[in-house]
C-alpha positions in Angstrom: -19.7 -6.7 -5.5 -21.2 -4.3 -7.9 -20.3 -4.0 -11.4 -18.4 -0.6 -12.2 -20.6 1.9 -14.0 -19.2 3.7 -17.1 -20.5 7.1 -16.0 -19.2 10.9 -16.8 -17.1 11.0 -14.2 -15.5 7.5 -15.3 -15.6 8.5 -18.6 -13.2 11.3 -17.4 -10.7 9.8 -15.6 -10.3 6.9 -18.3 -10.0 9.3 -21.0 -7.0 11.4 -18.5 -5.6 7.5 -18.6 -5.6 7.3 -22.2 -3.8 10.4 -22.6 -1.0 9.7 -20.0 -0.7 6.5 -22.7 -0.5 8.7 -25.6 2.1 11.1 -23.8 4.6 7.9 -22.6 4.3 6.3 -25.7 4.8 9.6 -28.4 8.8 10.1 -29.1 10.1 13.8 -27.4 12.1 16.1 -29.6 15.3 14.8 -27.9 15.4 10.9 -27.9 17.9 9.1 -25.2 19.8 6.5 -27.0 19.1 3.5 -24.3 18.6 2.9 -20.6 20.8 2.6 -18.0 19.9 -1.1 -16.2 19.2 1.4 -12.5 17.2 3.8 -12.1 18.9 7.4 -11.5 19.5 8.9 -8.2 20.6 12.5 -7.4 23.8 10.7 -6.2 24.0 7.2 -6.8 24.0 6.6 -3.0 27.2 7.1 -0.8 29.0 4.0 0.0 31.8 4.1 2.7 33.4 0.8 3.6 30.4 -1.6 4.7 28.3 1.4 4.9 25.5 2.8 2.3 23.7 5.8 2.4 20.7 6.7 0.2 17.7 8.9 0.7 14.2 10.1 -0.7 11.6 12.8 -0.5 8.0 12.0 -1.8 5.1 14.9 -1.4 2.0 14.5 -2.8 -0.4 17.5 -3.2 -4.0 16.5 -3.7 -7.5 18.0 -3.5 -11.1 17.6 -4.9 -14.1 20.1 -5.7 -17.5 20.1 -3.4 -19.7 17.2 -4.3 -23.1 15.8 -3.5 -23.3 14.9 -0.2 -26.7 15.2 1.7 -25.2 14.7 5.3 -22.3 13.5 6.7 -20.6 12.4 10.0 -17.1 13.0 11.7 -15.4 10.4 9.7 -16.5 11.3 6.3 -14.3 12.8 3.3 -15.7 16.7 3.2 -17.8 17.6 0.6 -16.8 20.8 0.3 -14.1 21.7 -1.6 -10.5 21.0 0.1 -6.5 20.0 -0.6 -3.9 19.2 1.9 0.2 18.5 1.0 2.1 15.7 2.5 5.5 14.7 2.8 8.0 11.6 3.7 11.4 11.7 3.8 13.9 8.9 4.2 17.2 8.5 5.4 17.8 4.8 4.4 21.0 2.8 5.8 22.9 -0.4 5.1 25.6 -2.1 7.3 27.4 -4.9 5.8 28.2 -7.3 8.7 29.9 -10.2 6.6 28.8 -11.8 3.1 26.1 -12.9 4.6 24.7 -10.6 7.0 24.1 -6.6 7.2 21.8 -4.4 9.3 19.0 -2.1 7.6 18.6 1.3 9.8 15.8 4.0 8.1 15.0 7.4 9.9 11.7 8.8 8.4 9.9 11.8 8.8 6.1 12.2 7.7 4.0 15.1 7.9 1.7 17.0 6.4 -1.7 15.7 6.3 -4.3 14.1 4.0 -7.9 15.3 2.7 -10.2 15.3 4.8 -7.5 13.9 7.5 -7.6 10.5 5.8 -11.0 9.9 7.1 -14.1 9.1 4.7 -13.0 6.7 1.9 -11.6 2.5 3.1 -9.6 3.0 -0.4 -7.7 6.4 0.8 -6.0 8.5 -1.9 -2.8 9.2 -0.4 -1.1 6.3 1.0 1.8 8.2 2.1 -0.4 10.3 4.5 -0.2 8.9 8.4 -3.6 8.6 10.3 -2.8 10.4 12.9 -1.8 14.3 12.3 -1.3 14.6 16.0 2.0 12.3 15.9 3.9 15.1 14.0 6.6 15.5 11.7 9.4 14.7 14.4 11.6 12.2 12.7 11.2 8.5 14.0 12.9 5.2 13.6 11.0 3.4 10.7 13.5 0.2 10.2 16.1 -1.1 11.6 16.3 -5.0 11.5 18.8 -7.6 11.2 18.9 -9.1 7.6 20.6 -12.3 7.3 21.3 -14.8 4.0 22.1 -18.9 4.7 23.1 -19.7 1.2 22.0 -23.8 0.2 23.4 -23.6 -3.1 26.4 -22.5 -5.4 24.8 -21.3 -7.8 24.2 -17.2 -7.2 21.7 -14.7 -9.2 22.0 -11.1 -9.0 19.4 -8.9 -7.2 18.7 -5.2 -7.7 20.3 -3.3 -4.4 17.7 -1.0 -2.6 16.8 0.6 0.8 16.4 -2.6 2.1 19.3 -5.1 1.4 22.6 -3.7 0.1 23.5 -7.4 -1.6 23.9 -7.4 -5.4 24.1 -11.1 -5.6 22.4 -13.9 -3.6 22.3 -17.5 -3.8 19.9 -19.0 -6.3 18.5 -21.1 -3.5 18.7 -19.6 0.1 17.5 -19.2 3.6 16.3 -15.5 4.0 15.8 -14.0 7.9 14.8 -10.5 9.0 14.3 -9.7 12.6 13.8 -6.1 14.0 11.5 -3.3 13.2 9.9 -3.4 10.1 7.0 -2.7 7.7 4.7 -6.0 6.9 4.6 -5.1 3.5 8.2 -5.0 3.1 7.5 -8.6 2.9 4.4 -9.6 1.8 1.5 -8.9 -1.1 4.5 -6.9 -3.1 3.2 -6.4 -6.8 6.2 -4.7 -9.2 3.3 -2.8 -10.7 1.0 -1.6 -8.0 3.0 -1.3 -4.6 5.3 1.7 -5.0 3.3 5.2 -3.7 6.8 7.1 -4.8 6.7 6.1 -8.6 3.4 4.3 -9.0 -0.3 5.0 -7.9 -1.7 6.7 -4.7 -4.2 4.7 -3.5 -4.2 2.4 -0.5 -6.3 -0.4 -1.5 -4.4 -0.1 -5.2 -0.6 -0.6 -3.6 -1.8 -3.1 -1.3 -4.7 -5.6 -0.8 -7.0 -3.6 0.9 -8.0 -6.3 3.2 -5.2 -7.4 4.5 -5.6 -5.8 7.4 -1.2 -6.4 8.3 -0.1 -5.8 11.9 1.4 -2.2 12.2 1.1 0.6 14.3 -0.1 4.3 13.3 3.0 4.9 11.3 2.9 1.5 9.3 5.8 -0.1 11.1 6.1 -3.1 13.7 8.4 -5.5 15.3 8.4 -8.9 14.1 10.3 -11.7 12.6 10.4 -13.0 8.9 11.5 -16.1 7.1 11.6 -16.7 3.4 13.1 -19.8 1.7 13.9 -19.0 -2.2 14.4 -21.4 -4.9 14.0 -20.1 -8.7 11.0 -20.7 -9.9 9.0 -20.3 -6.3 9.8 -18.7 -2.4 7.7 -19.5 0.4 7.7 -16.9 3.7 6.8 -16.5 7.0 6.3 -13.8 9.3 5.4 -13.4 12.3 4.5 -9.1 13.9 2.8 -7.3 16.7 0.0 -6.0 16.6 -1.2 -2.1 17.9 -2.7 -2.0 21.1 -5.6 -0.3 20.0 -7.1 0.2 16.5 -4.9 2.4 14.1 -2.9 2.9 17.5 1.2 3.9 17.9 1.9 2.0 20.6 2.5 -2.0 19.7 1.1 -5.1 21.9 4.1 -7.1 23.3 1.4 -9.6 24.6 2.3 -12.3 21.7 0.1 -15.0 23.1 -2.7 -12.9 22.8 -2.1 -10.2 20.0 0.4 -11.3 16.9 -0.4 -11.1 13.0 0.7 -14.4 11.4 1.7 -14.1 7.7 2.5 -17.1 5.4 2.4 -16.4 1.3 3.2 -18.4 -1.6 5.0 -17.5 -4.7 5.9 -19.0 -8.0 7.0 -17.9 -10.8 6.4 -20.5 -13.6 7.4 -19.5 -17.2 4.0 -19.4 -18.6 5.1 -17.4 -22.0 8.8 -17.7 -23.2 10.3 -14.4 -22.2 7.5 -12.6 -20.1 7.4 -12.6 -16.7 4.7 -14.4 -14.4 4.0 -13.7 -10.8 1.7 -15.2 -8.2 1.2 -15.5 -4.8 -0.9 -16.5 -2.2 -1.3 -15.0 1.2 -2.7 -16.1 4.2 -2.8 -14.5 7.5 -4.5 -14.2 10.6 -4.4 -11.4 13.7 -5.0 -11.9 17.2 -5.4 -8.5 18.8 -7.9 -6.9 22.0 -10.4 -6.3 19.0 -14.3 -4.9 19.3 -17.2 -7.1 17.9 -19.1 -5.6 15.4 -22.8 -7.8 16.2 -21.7 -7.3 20.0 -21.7 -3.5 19.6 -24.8 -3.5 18.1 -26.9 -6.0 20.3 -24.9 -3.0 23.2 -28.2 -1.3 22.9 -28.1 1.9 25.2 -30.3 4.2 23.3 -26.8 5.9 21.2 -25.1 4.8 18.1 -22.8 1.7 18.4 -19.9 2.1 19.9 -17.2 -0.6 18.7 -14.5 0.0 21.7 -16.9 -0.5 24.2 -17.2 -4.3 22.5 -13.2 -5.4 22.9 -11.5 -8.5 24.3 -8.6 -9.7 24.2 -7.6 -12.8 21.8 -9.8 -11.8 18.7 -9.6 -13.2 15.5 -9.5 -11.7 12.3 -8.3 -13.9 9.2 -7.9 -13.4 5.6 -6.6 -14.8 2.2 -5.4 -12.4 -0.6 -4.3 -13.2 -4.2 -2.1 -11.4 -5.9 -0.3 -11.7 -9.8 1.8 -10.0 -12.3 1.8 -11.0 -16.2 4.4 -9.0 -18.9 2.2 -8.6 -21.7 5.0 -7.0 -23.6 8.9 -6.0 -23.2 6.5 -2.9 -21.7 3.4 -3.8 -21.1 2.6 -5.5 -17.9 -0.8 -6.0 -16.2 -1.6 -7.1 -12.1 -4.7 -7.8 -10.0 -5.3 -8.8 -6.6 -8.2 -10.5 -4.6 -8.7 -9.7 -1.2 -11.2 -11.3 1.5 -11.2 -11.4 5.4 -14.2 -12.4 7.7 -15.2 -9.0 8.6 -16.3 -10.4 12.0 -14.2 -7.9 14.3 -13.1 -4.8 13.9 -10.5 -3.4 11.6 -7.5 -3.1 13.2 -4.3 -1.7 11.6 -4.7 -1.2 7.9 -8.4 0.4 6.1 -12.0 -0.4 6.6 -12.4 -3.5 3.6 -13.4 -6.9 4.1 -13.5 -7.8 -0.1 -11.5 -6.2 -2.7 -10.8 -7.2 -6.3 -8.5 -5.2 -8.5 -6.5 -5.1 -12.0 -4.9 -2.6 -13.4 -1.9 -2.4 -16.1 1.0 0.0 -16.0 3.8 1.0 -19.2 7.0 1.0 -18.8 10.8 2.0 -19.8 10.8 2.8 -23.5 13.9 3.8 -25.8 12.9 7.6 -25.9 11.5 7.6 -21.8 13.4 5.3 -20.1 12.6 6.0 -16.3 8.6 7.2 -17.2 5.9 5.2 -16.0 2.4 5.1 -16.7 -0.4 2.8 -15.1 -4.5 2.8 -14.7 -6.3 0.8 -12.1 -9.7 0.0 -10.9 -10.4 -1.3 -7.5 -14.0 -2.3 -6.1 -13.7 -2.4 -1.6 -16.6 -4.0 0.2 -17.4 -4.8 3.9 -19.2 -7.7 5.6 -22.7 -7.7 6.5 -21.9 -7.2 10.4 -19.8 -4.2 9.5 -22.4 -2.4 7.2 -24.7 -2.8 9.7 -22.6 -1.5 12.5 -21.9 1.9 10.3 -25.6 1.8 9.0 -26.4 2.3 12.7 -24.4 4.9 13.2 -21.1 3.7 14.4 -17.5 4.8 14.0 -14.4 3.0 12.8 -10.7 4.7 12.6 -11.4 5.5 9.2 -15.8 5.6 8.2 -18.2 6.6 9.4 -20.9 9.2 7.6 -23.6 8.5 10.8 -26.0 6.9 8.6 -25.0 4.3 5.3 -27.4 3.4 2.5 -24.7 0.7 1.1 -23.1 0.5 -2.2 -19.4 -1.0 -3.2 -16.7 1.4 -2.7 -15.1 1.7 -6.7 -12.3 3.7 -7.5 -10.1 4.3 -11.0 -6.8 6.0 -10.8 -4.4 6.9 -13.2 -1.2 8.6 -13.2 1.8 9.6 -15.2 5.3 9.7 -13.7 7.9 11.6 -15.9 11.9 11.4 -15.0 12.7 15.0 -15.5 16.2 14.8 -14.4 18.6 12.6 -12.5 16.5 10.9 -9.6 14.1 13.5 -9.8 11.1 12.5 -11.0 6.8 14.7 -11.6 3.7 12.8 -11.7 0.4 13.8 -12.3 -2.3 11.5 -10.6 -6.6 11.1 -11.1 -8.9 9.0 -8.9 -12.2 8.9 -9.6 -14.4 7.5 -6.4 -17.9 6.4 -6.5 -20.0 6.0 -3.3 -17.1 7.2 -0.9 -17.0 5.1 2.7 -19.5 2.8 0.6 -22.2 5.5 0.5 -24.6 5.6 -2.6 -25.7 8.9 -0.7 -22.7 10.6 -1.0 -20.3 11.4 -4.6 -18.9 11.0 -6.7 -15.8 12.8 -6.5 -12.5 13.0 -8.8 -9.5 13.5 -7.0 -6.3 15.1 -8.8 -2.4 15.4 -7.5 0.5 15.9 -8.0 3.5 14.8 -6.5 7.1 15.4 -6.6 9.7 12.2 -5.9 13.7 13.0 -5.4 15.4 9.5 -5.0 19.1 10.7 -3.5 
């Protein structure tokens, strides 16, 4: 990968960082006198017997200036000028079946759209945004899964209660099993610092390892099956999804034997520095879906760019390993990177357009004065395999790239943001991204990217 170049625009976006720092760290005229151990919601959440109700809104405006750009294809991020506004909202469930069991039921809506229609950079700025504008706004059934607990132990720890398990205590060590619908990520590569588009930062390959490319369909959700055993000081899970029938598709495979994403991560938490937290895990998956050939769509030589669909078979590979940590510098301070790789053979499927990612970044958090502000600044480098930068080099399309022609460079990104809690669960950030060679094109940007986004947590 190439080494990130302190430019202007760089320059820029670091300095925006620096003075997000200044603002979360300087003491307001009107100082609270401690935090409360949850964050606020607009109503604490409605409980009713077994049931719990909660609810979100996220939207994220966002836009850029024109840039240099001296061509560019039907996948490309616009160089002219351009914002778009998008929206998610959440109606998020629990069901308490016994001690040991509930079900987890979300209805979502997404709409709006992205820049450019999330076309033109692998790391996108707006992870909320779905691929596909076509799908609509229509709300949809993102989760609804069985959740159950087989305690092994006594001993019990408590857990913070969220969207998706209403326990407050669990056993210290514990069986773990969700079947249903689901998000993959609900699971696995989850970083307290960088996986939260709501609070934290925007970008895709920032909240997640950008290649892991983690069965889902359009809308980021699937069927599958998890597993996680939980001891202490390290938890080991499983998982086991469907894939999309079709890259970036809506509609999922049920063909296991021949299309599944296999998940299996690693994570301990050894006590490296007495009272700081340390995270890290280890992920390894694999994908078996009717995938396109990157070298097999070139050597399809008909006298027109490459044409990766007309290359698919069923039972294609594509695997990958991603590492992930977490280290509390200070009661405040923590900082978190990730490693990504996968073998870049096939096509991507389900996720973005990266094959190598690296990534490290450091966010700021509760203080006595600004309890429920966050601050954070990240820089992420994407790359693709050879097969793949040839394939768009020649002309060819993925779901995401594709500028018709490619002189290649690593994709590098910094983002910053500032999230301020202006009242009870309502919460304003302001957000920067400054991206060099968009879609990995040292023909096209650099470009800075500003938002702003709005978060109600109900």
């Amino acid at each position: 990968m190439q080494k990130f170049i302190i430019n202007a625009h760089t320059k820029r976006a670091l300095a925006v960082a620096a003075a997000m720092a200044f603002v979360a760290i300087a003491p307001p005229v009107l100082a609270q006198s401690s935090a409360p151990e949850q964050p606020p919601s607009v109503f604490g959440g409605v409980e009713a017997g077994p049931l719990w109700f909660g609810g979100q809104a996220n939207l994220i405006l966002q836009g850029h200036g024109a840039f240099h750009s001296p061509y560019e294809g039907a996948n490309s991020l616009r160089a002219q000028s351009e914002h778009a506004l998008s929206h998610v909202l959440t109606l998020y469930t629990t069901c308490k079946l016994s001690g040991k069991s509930e079900l987890v039921v979300d209805i979502e809506s997404a709409g709006g759209k992205g820049i450019s229609n999330a076309s033109g950079v692998a790391g996108f700025t707006d992870l909320d945004v779905v691929r596909n504008p076509q799908l609509g706004s229509a709300p949809y059934l993102a989760r609804a899964e069985l959740h159950a607990v087989v305690p092994l132990a006594g001993e019990t720890e408590s857990v913070p209660r969220g969207p998706l398990s209403g326990f407050a205590t669990l056993p210290a060590r514990r069986l773990e099993i969700r079947v249903g619908k689901m998000g993959t990520p609900d699971s696995f590569d989850l970083n307290d610092a960088g996986s939260d588009s709501h609070l934290q930062f925007l970008n895709w390959a920032i909240d997640n390892n950008g290649a892991y490319d983690y069965a889902a369909d359009t809308r980021g959700y699937t069927l599958g099956a998890v597993a996680e055993y939980h001891v202490p000081l390290w938890t080991v899970r499983a998982g086991l999804m469907l894939m999309p029938k079709v890259a970036n598709g809506i509609k999922l495979d049920h063909d296991v034997r021949h299309a599944r994403g296999e998940n299996l991560e690693f994570e301990f938490r050894p006590q490296l520095v007495a009272d700081r937290a340390t995270t890290a895990r280890v992920l390894l998956y694999r994908n078996l879906a009717r995938m396109g050939s990157y070298r097999e769509a070139l050597a399809n030589d008909h006298g027109a760019p490459p044409d990766i669909t007309e290359s698919r078979r069923r039972g294609r590979t594509k695997y990958g390993i991603g590492l992930n940590g977490e280290q509390e510098l200070t009661g405040r301070v923590r900082a978190f990177a990730r490693i990504g790789w996968n073998d870049g053979r096939n096509e991507s499927f389900a996720y973005t357009e990266v094959d190598r990612t690296v990534e490290a970044g450091f966010d700021l958090r509760a203080s006595k004065h600004r309890p429920f502000d966050k601050v954070g600044v990240a820089l992420v480098a994407n790359g693709i395999s050879a097969a793949h930068r040839d394939y768009l080099a020649a002309g060819g399309f993925g779901f995401i790239l594709g500028d018709g022609a490619l002189r290649y460079g690593a994709e590098r990104i910094v983002e910053a943001y500032y999230t301020a809690h202006i009242g009870r669960g309502v919460y304003l950030s302001l957000d920067l991204q400054d991206v060099h060679h968009p879609g990995y094109n040292r023909d096209r940007g650099p470009v800075l990217v500003p938002a702003a986004r709005l978060h109600v947590d109900f």
